[in-house]
C-alpha positions in Angstrom: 14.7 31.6 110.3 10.7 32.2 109.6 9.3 30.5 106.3 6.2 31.0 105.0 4.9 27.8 103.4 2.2 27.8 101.0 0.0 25.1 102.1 -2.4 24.4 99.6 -1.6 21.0 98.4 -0.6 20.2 102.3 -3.6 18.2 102.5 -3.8 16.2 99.4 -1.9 13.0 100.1 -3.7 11.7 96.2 -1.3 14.5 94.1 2.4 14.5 93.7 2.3 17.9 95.3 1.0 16.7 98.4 3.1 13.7 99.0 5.9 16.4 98.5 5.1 19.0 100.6 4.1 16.3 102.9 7.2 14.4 103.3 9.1 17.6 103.0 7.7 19.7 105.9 8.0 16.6 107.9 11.9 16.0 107.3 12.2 19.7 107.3 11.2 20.4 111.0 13.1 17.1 111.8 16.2 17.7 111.1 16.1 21.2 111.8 13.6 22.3 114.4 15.1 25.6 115.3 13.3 26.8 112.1 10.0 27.7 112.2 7.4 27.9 109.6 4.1 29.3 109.0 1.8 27.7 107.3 -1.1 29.5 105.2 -4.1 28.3 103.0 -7.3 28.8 101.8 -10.5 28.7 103.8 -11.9 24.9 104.1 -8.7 23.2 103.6 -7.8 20.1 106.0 -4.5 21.3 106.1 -6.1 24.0 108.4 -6.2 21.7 111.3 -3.9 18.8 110.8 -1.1 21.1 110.3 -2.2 23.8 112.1 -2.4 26.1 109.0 -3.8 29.5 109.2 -7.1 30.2 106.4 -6.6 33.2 104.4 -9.9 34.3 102.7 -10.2 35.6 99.1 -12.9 37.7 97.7 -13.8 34.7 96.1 -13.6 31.8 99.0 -16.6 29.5 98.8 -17.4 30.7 95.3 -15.3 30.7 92.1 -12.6 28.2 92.9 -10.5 29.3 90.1 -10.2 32.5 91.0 -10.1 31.9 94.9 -7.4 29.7 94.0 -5.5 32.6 91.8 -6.1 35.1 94.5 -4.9 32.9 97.4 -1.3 32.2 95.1 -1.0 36.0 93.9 -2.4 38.2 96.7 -3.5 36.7 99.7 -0.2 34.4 100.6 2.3 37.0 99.6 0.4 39.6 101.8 0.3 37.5 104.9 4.3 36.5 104.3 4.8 40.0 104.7 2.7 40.6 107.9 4.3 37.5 109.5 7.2 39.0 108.9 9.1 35.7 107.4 12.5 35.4 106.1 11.3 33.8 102.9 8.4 32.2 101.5 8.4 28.7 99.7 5.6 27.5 97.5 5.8 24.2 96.7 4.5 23.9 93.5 4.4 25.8 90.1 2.2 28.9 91.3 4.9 31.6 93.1 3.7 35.4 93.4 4.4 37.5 90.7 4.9 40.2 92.7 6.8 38.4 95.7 6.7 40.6 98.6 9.6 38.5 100.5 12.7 36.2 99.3 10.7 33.5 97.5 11.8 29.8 96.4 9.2 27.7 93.9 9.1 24.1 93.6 8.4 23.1 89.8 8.5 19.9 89.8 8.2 19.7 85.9 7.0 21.7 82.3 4.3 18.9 81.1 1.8 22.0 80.4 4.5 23.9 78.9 6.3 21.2 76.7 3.4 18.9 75.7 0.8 21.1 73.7 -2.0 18.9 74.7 -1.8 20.0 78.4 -2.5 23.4 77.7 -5.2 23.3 75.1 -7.5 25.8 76.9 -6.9 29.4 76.5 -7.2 29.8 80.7 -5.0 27.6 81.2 -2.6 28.6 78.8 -2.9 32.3 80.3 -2.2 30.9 83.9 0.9 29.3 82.6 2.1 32.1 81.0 1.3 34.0 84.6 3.2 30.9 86.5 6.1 31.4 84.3 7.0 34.5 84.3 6.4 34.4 88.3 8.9 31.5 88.8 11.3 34.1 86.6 11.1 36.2 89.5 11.4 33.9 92.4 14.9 34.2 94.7 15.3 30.5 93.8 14.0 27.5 92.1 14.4 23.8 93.5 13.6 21.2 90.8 13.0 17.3 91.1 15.6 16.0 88.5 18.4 16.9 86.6 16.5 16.7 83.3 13.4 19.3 84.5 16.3 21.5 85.5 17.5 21.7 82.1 13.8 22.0 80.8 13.5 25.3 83.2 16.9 26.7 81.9 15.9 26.0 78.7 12.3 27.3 78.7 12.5 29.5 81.4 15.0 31.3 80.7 16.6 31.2 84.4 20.4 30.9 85.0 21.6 27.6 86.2 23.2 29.1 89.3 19.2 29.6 90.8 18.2 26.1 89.8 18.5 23.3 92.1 17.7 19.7 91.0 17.4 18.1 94.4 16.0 14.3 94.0 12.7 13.4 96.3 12.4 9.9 97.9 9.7 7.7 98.6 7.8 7.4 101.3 9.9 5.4 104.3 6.7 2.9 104.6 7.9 1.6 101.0 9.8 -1.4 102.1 10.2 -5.1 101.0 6.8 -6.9 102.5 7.4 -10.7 102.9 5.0 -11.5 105.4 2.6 -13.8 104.1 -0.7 -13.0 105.8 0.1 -8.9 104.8 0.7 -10.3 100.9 -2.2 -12.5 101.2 -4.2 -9.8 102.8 -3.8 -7.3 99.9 -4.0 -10.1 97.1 -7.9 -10.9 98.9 -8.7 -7.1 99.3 -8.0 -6.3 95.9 -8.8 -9.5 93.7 -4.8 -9.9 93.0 -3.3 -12.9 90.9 -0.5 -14.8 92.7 1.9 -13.4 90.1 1.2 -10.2 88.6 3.0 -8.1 86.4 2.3 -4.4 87.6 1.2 -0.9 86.8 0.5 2.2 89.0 0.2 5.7 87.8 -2.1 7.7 86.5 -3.7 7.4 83.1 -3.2 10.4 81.1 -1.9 10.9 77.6 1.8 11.0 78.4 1.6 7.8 80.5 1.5 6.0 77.2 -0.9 3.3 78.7 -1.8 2.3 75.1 1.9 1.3 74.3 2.1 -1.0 77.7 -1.2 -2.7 76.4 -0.1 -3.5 72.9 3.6 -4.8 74.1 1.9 -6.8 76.7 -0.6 -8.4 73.8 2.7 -9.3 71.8 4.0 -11.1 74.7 0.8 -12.7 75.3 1.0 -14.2 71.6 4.6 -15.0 72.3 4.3 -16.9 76.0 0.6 -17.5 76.2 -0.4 -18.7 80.0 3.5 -18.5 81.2 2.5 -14.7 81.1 1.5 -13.3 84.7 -1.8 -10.9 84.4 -1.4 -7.4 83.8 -2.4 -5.6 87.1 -3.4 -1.6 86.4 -4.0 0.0 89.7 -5.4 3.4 90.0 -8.5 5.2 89.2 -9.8 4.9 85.9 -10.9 7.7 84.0 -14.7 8.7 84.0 -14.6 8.7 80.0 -12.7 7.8 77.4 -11.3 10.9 75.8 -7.7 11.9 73.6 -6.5 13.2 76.7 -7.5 10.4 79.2 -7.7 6.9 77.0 -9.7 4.3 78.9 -7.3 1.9 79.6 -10.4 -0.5 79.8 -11.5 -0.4 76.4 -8.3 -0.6 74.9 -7.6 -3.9 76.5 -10.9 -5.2 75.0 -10.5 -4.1 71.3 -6.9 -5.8 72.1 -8.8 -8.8 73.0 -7.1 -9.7 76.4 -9.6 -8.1 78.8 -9.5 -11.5 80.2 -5.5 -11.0 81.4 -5.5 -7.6 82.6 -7.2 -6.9 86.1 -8.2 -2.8 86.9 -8.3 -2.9 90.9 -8.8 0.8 91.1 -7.7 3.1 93.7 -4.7 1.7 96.1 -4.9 3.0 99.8 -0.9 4.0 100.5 -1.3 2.0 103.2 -1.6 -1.4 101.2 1.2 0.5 98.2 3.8 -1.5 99.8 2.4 -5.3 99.6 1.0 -4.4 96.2 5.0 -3.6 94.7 6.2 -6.2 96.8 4.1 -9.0 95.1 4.1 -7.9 92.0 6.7 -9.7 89.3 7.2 -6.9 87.6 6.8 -3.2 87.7 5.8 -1.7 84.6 6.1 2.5 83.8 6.0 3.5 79.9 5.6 7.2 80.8 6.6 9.6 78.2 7.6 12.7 80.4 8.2 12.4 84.2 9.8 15.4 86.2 10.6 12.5 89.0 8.7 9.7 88.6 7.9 8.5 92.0 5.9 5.1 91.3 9.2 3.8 90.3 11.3 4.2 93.0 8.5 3.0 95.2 8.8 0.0 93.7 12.4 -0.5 93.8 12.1 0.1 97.2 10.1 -2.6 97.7 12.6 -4.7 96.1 10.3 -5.0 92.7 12.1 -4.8 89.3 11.7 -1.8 86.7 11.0 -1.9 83.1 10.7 2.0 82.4 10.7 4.8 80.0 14.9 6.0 78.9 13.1 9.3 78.4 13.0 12.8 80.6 14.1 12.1 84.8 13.7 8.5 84.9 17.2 7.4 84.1 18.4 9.6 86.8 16.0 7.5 89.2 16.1 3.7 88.1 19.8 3.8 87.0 21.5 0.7 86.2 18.5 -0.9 88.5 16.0 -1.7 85.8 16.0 -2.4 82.5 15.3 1.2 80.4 13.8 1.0 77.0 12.6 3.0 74.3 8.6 3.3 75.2 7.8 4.7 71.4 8.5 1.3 69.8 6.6 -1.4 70.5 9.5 -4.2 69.7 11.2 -2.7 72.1 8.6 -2.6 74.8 7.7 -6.4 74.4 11.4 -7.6 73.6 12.2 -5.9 77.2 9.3 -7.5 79.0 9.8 -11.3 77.5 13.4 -11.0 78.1 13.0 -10.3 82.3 10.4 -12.7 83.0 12.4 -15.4 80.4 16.0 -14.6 82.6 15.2 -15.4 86.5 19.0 -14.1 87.3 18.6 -11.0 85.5 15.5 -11.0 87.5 17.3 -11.8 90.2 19.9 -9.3 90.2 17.6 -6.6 90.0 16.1 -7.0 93.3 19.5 -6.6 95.0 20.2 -3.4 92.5 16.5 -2.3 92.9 17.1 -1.8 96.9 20.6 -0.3 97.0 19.6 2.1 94.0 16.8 3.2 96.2 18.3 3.5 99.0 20.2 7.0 97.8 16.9 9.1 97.6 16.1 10.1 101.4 14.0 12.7 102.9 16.1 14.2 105.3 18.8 14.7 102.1 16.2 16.6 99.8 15.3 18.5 103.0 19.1 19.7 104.0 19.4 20.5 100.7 16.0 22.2 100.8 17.5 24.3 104.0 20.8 25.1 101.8 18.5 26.6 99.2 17.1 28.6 101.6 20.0 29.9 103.3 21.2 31.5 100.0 17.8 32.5 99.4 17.9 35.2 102.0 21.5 36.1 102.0 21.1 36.6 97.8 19.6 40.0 96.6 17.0 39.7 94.7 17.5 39.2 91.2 15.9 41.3 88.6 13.7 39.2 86.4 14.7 38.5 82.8 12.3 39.9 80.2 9.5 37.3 79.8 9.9 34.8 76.2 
């Protein structure tokens, strides 16, 4: 078998899309190296030479990136699919051909621009959405990260259930328990880290509801003064403080406990795994997640969860956190007090943590990736449904 792989995200090891096309090509041609694929993007990308990609150029390469993007998706990766001569095409993200010119599977890993208004308040990007849709309408096949962003896509999109597969990603094998003392202390120097730390990773848009986990973690504050570990908020902040990307920053200081919470910016993946494994708690009050990955790499660094009961992530933690409802702020702060007041619920969740992570694995989402494929080319094409 041939695949074409769209490899536009290939090298972008910051995104969601990258880690996933990442991890995926890398199981994919483990397990399975009788299959080969060929990997196109646009002009200038890294993914040129460490994957050994081949450029396609647009009329607009090194000009408009928009529309260089747009053309690449729509025109230039189709064409070269069908020069190579591939069995089928896979884009791993939400931007399949319209007009696919072999077998084609798309990735959407979730609807946030099509279910949360806010996410699509520009008119171009409302246009590209409704390009993106009906595209993935046509598509051979559609793999999905969750059982909940499959229903969204049945629902929304329109497509039958039969060409949606929700097949669960995994974190990255490097996300183990770290209990050596020199690699803890090492991180706790290089990023300014408390000795016990409560923790957040993510990013720090709207739907991550960082104003919710700020507010709960002031009620605590009031409730168990200094027995409270600091509030740790890795990532990188945003540039300004807008509706759409709250500073987390300023919120803290009209909260008036700037002085508990620590922003340590950016995290190198390499130092990821000391970070969740020193951390007392993991924190994620995200509104909408298609997988939520953060999560799961901290369970499998043996940290507990207090997370969202909304969209995917009760399909990922399980019975190996503690899920509450993260649009009331009782319930947000009564969850957090309650876990770091009860060491052997504490406790328990470290052991639950680890054998609930321990079922996501790369090499499973990539034979079940291959499956997909398989009845990808043996299927006819089916004839698209008429656009909502």
């Amino acid at each position: 078998m041939r695949v074409g792989f769209n490899a536009l995200f290939l090298s972008q090891q910051g995104t969601g899309s990258g880690q996933y096309a990442q991890h995926l090509l890398r199981a994919l041609r483990r397990i399975e190296p009788r299959v080969e694929y060929q990997l196109f993007a646009r002009i200038g990308q890294s993914a040129s030479v460490a994957w050994n990609a081949r450029e396609l150029s647009t009329p607009f390469s090194g000009r408009l990136d928009d529309l260089d993007k747009l053309w690449f998706e729509q025109v230039s990766f189709p064409r070269a699919c069908a020069r190579a001569r591939v069995d089928l095409c896979h884009v791993p993200y939400f931007a399949s051909p319209l007009l696919p010119s072999v077998p084609t599977v798309v990735t959407i890993h979730d609807l946030i621009p099509l279910l949360l208004p806010e996410y699509r308040s520009s008119l171009r990007v409302r246009a590209y959405m409704r390009l993106v849709a009906a595209s993935a309408r046509r598509a051979a096949q559609v793999i999905t990260d969750s059982l909940a962003s499959k229903r969204d896509i049945m629902q929304y999109l329109g497509i039958a259930a039969e060409r949606v597969h929700a097949i669960y990603l995994a974190a990255d094998p490097a996300c183990r328990p770290v209990t050596d003392e020199t690699a803890l202390s090492a991180v706790r120097a290089k990023y300014g880290l408390p000795e016990a730390y409560l923790l957040y990773l993510g990013g720090f848009d709207q739907r991550k509801n960082l104003r919710m986990l700020l507010c709960a973690y002031a009620e605590v504050l009031r409730t168990m003064g200094q027995a409270l570990p600091e509030l740790v908020i890795a990532g990188g902040l945003p540039a300004a403080d807008t509706p759409m990307f709250p500073d987390p920053k300023q919120i803290a200081r009209k909260l008036g406990i700037e002085s508990h919470v620590r922003f340590v910016g950016w995290v190198a993946e390499e130092d990821k795994p000391a970070l969740y494994s020193a951390a007392t708690l993991f924190v994620f009050p995200s509104l909408y997640e298609g997988f939520g990955l953060e999560p799961l790499e901290a369970m499998s660094c043996g940290t507990p969860v207090l997370a969202s009961r909304y969209s995917s992530l009760p399909e990922i933690v399980g019975e190996a956190g503690v899920l509450v409802d993260t649009t009331s702020l009782d319930e947000v702060a009564e969850g957090m007090q309650r876990l770091l007041r009860d060491s052997d619920s504490m406790g328990g969740l470290v052991q639950a943590a680890l054998l609930q992570a321990a079922r996501f694995d790369w090499e499973k989402t990539a034979r079940e990736t291959l499956e997909v494929y398989q009845v990808a080319c043996v299927m006819p094409r089916t004839q698209a449904p008429e656009d909502k």
